[in-house]
N, CA, C and O atoms as CSV, one atom per row, in Angstrom:
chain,resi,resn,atom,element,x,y,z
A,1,UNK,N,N,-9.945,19.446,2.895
A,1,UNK,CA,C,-9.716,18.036,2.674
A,1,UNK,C,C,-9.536,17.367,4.033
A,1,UNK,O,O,-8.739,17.699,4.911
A,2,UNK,N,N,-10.663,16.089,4.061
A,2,UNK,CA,C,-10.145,15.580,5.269
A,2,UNK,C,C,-9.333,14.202,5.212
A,2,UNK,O,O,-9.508,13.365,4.326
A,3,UNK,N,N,-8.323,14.055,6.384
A,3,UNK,CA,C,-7.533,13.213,6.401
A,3,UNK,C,C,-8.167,11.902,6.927
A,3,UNK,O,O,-9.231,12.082,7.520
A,4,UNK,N,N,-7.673,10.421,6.822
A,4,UNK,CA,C,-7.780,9.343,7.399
A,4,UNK,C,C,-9.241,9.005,7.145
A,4,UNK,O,O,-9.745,8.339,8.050
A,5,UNK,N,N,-10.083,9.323,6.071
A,5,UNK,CA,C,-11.364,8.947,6.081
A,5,UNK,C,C,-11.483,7.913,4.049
A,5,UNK,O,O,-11.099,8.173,2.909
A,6,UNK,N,N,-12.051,7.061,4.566
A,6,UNK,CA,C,-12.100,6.046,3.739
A,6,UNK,C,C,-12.981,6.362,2.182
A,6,UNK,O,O,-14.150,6.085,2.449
A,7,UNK,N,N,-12.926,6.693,1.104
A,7,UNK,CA,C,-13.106,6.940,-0.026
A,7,UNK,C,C,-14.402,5.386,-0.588
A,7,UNK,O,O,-14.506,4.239,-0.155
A,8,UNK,N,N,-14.977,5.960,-1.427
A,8,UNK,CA,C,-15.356,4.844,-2.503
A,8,UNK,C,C,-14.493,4.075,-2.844
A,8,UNK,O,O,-13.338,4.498,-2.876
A,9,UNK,N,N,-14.786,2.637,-3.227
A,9,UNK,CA,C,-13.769,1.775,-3.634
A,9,UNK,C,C,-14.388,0.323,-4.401
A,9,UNK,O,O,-15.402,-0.231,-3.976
A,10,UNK,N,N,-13.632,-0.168,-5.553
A,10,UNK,CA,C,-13.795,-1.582,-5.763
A,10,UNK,C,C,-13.073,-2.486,-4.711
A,10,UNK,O,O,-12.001,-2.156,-4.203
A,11,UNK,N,N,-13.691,-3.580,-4.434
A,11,UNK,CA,C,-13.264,-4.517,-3.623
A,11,UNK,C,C,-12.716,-5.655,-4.944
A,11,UNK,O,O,-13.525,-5.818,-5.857
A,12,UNK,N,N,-11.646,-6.261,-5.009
A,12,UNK,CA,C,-11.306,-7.039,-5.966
A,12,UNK,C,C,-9.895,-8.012,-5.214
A,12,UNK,O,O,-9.265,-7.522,-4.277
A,13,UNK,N,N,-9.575,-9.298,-5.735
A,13,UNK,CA,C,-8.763,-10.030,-5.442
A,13,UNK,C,C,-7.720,-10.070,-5.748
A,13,UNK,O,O,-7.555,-8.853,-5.675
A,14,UNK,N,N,-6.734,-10.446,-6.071
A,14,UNK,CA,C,-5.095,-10.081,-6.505
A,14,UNK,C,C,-4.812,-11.596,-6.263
A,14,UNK,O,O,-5.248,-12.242,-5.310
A,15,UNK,N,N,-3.871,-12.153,-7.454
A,15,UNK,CA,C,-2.692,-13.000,-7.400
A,15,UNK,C,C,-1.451,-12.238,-7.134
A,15,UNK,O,O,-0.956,-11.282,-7.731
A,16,UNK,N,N,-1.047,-12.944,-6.019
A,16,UNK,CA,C,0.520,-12.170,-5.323
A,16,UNK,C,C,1.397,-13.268,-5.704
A,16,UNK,O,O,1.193,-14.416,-5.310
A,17,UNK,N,N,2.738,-12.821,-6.751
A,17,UNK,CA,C,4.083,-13.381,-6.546
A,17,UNK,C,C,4.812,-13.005,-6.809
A,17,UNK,O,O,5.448,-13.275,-7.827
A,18,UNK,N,N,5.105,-12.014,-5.813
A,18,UNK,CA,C,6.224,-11.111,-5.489
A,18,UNK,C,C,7.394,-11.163,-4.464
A,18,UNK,O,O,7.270,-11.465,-3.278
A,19,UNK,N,N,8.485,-10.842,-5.061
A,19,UNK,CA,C,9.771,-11.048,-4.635
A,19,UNK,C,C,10.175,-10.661,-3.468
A,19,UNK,O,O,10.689,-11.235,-2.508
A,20,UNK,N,N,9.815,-9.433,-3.735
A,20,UNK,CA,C,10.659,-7.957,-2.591
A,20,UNK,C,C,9.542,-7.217,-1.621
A,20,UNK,O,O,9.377,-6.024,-1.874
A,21,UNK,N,N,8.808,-7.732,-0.617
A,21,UNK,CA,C,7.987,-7.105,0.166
A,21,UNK,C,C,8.617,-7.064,1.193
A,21,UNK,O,O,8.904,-8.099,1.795
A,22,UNK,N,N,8.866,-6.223,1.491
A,22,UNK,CA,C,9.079,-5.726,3.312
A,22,UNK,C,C,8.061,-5.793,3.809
A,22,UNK,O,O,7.024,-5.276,3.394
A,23,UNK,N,N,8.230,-6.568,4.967
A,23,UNK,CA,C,7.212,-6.713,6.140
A,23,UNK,C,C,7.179,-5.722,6.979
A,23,UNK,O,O,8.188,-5.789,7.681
A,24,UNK,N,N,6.304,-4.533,7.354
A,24,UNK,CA,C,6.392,-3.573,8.238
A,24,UNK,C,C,5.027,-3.573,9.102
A,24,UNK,O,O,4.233,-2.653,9.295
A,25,UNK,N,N,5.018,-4.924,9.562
A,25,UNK,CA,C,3.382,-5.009,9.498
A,25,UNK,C,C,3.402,-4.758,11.499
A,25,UNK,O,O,2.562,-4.097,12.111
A,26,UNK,N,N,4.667,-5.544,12.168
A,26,UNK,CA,C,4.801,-5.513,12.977
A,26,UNK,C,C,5.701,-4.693,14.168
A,26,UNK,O,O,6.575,-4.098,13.538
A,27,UNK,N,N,5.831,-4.461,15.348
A,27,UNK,CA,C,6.691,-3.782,15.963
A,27,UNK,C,C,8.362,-4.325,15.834
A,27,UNK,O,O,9.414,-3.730,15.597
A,28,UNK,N,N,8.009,-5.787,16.124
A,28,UNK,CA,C,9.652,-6.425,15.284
A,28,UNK,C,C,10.003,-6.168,14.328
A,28,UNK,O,O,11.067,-5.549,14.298
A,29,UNK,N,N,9.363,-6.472,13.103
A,29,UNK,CA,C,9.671,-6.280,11.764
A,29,UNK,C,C,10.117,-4.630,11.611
A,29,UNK,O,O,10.699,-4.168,10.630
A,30,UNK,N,N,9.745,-3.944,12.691
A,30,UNK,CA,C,9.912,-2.318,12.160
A,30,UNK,C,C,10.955,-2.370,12.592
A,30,UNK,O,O,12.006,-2.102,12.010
A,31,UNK,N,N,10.783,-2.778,13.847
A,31,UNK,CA,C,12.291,-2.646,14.749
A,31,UNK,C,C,13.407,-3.044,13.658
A,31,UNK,O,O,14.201,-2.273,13.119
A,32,UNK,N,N,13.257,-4.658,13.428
A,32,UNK,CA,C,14.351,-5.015,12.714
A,32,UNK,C,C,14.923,-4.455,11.391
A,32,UNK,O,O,16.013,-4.835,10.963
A,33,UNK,N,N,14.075,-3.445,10.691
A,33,UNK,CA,C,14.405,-2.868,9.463
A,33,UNK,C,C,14.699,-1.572,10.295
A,33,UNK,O,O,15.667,-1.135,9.673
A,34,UNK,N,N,14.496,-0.792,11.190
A,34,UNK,CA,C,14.953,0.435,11.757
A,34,UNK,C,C,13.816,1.602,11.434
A,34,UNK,O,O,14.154,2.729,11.073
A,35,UNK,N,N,12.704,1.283,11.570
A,35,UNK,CA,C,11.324,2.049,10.856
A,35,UNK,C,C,10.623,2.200,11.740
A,35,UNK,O,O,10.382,1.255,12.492
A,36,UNK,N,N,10.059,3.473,11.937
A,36,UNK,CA,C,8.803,3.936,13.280
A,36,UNK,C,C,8.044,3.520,12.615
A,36,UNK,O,O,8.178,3.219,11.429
A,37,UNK,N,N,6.980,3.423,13.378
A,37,UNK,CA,C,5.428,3.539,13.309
A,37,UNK,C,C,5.208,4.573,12.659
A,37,UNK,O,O,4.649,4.499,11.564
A,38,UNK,N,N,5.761,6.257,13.414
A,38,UNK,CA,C,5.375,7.586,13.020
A,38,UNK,C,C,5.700,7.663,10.969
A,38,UNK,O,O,4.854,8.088,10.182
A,39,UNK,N,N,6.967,7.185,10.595
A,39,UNK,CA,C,7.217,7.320,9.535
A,39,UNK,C,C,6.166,6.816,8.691
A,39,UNK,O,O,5.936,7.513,7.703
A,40,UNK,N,N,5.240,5.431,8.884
A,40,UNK,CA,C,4.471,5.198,8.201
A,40,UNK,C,C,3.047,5.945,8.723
A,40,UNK,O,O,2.409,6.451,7.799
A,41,UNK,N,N,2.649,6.041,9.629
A,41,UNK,CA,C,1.298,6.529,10.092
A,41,UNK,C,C,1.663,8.289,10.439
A,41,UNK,O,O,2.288,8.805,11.366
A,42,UNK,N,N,1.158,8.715,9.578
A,42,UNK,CA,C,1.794,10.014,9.221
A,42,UNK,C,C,0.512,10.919,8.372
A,42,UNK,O,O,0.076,10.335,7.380
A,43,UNK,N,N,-0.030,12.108,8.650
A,43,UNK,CA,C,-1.067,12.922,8.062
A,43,UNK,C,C,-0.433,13.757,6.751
A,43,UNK,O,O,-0.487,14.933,6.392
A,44,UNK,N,N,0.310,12.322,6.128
A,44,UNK,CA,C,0.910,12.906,4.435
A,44,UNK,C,C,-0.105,13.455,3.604
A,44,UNK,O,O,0.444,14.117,2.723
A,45,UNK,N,N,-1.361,13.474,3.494
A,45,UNK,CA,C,-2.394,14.690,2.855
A,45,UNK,C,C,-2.379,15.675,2.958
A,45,UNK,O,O,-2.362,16.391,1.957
A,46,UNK,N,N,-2.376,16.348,4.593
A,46,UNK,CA,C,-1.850,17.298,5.494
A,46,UNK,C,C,-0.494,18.074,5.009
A,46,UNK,O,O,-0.392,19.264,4.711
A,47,UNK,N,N,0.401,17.181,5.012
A,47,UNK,CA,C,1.868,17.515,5.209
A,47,UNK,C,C,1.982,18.106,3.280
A,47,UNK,O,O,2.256,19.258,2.945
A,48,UNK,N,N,1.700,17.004,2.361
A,48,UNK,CA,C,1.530,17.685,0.750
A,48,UNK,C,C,0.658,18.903,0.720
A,48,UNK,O,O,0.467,19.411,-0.385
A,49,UNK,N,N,0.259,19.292,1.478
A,49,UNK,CA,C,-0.962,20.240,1.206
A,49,UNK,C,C,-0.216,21.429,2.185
A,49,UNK,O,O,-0.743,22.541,2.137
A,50,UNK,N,N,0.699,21.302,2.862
A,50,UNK,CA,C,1.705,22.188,2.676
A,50,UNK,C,C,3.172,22.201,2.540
A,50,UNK,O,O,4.119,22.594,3.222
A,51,UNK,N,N,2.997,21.599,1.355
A,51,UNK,CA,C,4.140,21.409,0.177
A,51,UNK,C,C,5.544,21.018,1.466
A,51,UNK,O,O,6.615,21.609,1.599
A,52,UNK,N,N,5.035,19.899,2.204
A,52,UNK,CA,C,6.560,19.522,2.831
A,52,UNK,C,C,6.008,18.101,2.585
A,52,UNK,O,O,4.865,17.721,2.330
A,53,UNK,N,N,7.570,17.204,2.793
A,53,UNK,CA,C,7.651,15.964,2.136
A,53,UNK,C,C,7.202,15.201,3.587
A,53,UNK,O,O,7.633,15.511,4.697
A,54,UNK,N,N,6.047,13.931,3.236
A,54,UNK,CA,C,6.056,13.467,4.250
A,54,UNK,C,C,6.628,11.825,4.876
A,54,UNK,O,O,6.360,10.899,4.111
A,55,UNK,N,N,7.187,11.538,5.856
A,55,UNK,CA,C,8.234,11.003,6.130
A,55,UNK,C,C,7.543,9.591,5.615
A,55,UNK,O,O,8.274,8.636,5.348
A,56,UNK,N,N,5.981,9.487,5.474
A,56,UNK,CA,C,5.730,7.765,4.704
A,56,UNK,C,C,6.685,8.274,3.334
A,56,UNK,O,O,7.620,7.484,3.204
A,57,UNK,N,N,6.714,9.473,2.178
A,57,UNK,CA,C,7.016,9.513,1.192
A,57,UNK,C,C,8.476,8.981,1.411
A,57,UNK,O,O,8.820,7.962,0.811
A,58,UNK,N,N,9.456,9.714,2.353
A,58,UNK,CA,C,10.899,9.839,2.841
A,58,UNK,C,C,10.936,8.065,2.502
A,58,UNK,O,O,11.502,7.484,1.576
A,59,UNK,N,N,10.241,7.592,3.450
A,59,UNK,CA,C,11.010,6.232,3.707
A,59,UNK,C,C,10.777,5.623,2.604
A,59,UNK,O,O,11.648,5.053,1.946
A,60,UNK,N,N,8.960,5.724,2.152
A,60,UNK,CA,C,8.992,4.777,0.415
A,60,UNK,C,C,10.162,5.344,-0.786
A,60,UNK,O,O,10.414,4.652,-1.773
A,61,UNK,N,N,10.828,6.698,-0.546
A,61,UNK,CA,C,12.123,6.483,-1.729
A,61,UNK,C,C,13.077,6.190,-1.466
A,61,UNK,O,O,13.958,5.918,-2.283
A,62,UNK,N,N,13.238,6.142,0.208
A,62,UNK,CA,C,14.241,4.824,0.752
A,62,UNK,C,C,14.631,3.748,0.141
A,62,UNK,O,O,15.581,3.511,-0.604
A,63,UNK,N,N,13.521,2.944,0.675
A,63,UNK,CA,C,12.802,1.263,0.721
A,63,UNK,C,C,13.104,1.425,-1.436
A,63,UNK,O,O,13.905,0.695,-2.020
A,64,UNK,N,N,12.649,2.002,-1.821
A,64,UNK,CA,C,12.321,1.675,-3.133
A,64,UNK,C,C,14.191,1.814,-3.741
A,64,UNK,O,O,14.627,1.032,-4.586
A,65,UNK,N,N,15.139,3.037,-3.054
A,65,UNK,CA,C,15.868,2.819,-3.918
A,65,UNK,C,C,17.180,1.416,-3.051
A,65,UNK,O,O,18.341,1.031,-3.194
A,66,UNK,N,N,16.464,1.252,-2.538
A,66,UNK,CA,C,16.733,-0.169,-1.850
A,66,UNK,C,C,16.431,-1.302,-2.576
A,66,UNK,O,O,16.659,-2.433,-2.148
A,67,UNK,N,N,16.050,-1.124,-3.394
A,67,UNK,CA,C,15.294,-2.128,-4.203
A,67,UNK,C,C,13.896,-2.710,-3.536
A,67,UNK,O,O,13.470,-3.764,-4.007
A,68,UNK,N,N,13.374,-2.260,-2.772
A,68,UNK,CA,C,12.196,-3.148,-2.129
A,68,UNK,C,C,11.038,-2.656,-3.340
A,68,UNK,O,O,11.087,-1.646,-4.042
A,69,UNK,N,N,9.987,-3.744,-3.318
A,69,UNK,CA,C,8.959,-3.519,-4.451
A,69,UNK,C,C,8.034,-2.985,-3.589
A,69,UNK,O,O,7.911,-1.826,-3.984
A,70,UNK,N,N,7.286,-3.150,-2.614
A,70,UNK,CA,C,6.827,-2.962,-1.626
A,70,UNK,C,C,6.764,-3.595,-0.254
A,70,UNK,O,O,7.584,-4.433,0.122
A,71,UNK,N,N,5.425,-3.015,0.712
A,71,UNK,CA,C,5.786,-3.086,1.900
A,71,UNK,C,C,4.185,-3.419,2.360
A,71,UNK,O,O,3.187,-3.023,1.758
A,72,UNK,N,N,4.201,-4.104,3.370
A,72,UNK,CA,C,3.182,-4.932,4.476
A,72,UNK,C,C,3.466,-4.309,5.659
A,72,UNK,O,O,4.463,-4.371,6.378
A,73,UNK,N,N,1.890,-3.369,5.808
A,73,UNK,CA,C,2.185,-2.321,7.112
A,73,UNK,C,C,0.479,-2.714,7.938
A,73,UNK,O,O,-0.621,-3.198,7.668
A,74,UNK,N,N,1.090,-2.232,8.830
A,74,UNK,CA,C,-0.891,-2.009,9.470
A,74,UNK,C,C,-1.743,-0.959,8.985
A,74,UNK,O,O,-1.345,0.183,8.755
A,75,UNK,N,N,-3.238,-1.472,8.794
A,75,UNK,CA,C,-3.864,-0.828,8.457
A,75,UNK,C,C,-4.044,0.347,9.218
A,75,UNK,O,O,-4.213,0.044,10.399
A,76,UNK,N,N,-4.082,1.712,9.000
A,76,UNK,CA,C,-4.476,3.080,9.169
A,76,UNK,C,C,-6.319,3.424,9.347
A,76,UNK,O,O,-6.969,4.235,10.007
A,77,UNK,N,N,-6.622,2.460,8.490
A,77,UNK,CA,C,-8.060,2.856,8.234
A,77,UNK,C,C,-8.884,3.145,9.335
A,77,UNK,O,O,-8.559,2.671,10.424
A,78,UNK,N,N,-10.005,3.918,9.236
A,78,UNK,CA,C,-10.767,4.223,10.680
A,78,UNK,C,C,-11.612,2.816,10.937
A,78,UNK,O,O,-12.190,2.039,10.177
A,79,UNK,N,N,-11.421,2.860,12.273
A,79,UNK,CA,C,-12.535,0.806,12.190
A,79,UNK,C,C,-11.517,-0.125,12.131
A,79,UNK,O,O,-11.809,-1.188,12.680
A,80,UNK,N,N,-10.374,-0.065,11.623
A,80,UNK,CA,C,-9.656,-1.583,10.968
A,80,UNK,C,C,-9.263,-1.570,12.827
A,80,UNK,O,O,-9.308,-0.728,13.724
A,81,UNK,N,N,-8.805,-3.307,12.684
A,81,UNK,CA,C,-8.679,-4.204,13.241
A,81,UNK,C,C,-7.008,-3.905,13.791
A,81,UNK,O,O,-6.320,-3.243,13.014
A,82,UNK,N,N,-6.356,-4.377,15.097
A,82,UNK,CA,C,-5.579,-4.052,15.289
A,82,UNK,C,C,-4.502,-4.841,14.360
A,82,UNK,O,O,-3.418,-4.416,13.961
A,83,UNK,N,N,-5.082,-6.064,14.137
A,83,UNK,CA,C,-4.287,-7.092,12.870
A,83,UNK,C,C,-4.256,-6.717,11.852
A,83,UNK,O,O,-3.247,-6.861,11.161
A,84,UNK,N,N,-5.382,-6.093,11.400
A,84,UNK,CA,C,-5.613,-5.738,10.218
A,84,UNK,C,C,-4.075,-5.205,8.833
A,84,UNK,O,O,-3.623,-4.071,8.676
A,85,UNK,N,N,-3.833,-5.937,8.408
A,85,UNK,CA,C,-2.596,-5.019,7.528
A,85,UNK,C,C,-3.533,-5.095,5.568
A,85,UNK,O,O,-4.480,-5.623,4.986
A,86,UNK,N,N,-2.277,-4.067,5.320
A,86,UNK,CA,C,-1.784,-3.567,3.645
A,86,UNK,C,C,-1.251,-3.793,2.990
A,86,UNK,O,O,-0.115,-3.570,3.405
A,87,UNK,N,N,-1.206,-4.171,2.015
A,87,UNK,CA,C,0.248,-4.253,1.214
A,87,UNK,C,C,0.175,-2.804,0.433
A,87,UNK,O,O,-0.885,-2.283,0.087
A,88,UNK,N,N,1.537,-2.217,0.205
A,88,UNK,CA,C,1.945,-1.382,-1.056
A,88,UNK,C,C,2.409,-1.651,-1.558
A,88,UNK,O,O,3.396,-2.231,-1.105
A,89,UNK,N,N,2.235,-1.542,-3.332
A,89,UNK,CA,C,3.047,-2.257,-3.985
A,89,UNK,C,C,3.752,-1.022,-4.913
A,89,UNK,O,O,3.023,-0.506,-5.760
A,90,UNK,N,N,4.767,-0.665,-4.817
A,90,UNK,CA,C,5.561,0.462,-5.890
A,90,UNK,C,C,5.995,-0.472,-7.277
A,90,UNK,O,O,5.893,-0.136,-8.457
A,91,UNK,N,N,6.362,-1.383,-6.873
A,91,UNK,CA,C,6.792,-1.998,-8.401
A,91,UNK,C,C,6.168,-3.527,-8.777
A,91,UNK,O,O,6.208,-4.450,-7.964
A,92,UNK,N,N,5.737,-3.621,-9.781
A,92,UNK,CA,C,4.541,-5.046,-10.260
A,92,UNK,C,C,4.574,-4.865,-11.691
A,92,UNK,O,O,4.845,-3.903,-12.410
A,93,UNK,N,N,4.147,-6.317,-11.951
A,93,UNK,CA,C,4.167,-6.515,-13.124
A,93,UNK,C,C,2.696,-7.576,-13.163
A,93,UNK,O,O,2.055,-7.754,-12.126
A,94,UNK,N,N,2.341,-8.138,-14.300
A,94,UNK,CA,C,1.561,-9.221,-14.315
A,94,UNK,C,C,2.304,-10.364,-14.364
A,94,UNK,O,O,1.663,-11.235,-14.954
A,95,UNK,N,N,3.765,-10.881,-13.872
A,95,UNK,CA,C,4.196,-12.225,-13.466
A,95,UNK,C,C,5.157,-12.388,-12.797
A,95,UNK,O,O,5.585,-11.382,-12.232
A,96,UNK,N,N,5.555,-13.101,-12.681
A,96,UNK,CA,C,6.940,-13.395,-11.455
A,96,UNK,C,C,8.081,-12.848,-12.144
A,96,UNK,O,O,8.342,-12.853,-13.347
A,97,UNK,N,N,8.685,-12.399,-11.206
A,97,UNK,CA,C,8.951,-12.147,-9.828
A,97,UNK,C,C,8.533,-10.865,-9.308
A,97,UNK,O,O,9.233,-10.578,-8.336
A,98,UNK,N,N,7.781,-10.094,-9.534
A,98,UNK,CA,C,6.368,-8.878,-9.630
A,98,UNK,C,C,4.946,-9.005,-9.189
A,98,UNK,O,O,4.130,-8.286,-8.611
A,99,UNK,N,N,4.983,-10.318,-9.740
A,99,UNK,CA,C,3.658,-10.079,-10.215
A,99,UNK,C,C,2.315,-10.004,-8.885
A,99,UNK,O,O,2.170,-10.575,-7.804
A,100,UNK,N,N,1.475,-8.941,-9.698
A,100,UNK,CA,C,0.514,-8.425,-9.113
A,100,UNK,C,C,-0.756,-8.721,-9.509
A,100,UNK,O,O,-1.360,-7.877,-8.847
A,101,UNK,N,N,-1.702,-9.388,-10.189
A,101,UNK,CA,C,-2.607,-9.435,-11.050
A,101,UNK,C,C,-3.886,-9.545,-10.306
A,101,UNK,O,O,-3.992,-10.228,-9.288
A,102,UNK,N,N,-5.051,-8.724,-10.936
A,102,UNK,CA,C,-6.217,-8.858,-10.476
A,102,UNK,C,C,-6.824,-10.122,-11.140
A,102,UNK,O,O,-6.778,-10.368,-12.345
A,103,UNK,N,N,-7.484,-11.002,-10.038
A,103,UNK,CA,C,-8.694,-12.067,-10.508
A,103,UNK,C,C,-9.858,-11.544,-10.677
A,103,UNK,O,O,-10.632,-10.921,-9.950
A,104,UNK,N,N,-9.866,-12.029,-12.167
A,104,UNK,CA,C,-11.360,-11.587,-12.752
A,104,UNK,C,C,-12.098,-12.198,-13.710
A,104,UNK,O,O,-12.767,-11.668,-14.597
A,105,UNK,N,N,-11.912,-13.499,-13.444
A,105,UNK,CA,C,-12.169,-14.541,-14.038
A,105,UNK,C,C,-13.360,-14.815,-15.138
A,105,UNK,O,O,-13.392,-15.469,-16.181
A,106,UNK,N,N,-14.626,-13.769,-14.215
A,106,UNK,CA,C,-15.883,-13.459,-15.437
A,106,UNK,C,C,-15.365,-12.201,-15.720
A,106,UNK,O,O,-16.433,-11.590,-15.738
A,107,UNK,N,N,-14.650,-11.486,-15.918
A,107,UNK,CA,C,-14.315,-10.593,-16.680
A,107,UNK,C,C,-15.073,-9.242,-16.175
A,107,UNK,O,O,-14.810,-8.246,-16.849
A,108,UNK,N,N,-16.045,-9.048,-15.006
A,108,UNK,CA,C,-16.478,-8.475,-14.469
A,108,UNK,C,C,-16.322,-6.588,-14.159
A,108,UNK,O,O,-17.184,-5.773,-13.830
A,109,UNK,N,N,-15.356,-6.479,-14.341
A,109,UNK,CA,C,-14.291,-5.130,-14.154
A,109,UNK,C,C,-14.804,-4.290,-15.437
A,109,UNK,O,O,-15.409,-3.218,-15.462
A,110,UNK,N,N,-14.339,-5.174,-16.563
A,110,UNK,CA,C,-14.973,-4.978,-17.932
A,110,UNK,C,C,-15.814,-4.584,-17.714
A,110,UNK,O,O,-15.803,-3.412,-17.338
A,111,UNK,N,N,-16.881,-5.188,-17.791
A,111,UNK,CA,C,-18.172,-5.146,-17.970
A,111,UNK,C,C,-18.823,-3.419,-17.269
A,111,UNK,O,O,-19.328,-2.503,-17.918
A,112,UNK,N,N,-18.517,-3.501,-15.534
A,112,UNK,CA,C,-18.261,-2.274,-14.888
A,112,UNK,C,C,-17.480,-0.706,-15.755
A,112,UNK,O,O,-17.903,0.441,-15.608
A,113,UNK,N,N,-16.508,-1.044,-16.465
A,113,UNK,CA,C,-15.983,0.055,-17.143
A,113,UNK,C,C,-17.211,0.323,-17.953
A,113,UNK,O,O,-17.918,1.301,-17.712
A,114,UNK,N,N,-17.472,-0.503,-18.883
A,114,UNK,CA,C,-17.936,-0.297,-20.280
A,114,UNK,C,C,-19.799,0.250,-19.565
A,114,UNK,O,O,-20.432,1.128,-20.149
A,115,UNK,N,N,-20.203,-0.259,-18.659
A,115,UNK,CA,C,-21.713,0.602,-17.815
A,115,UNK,C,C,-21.389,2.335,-17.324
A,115,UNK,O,O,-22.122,3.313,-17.174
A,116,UNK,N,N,-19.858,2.089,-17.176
A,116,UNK,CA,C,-19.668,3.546,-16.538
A,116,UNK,C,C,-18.986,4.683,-17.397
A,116,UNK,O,O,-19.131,5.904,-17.349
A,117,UNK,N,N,-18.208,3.897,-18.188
A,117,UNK,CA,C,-17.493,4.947,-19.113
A,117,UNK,C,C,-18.315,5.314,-19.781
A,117,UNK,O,O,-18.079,6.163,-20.640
């Protein structure tokens, strides 16, 4: 298994209105919450694959039993942009104060399941 390499994917939009995001996007923002870089940018594929916990996992059951819903980090991806950020979202719903919802206005997603399933 290789690490840090980018998978197939839908590209799709999201309505965000959510409460509890930690910003970890920046060197301040890390600073000011007390969070490395290393804790989030971390070869956790690697590290599960020999059954030790890895310190992104450590801090997301931190942050989470902190109540945070999720977190706004820099992108990892190979290629991305030094601006480039993520959101994670551990806890969502479809409305406020959660809410996470995909826009899909022609219903499009549908349509995609029902060609592929």
């Amino acid at each position: 298994m290789s690490a840090n390499k980018l998978q197939p994917l839908t590209l799709v939009s999201y309505d965000v209105n959510h409460e509890s995001i930690q910003d970890l996007s920046t060197p301040d923002a890390r600073g000011a919450a007390g969070i490395s870089l290393a804790e989030l940018d971390c070869p956790w594929e690697l590290l599960l694959l020999e059954h030790k916990v890895p310190p992104s996992h450590a801090l997301a059951a931190r942050l989470i039993a902190d109540g945070v819903g999720g977190i706004l980090v820099p992108s990892f991806a190979p290629g991305a942009a030094a601006h480039t950020t993520n959101i994670v979202f551990w806890r969502w719903t479809d409305r406020p104060p959660h809410q996470v919802r995909v826009i899909d206005d022609q219903n499009r997603l549908a349509i995609g399941a029902r060609i592929s399933g």
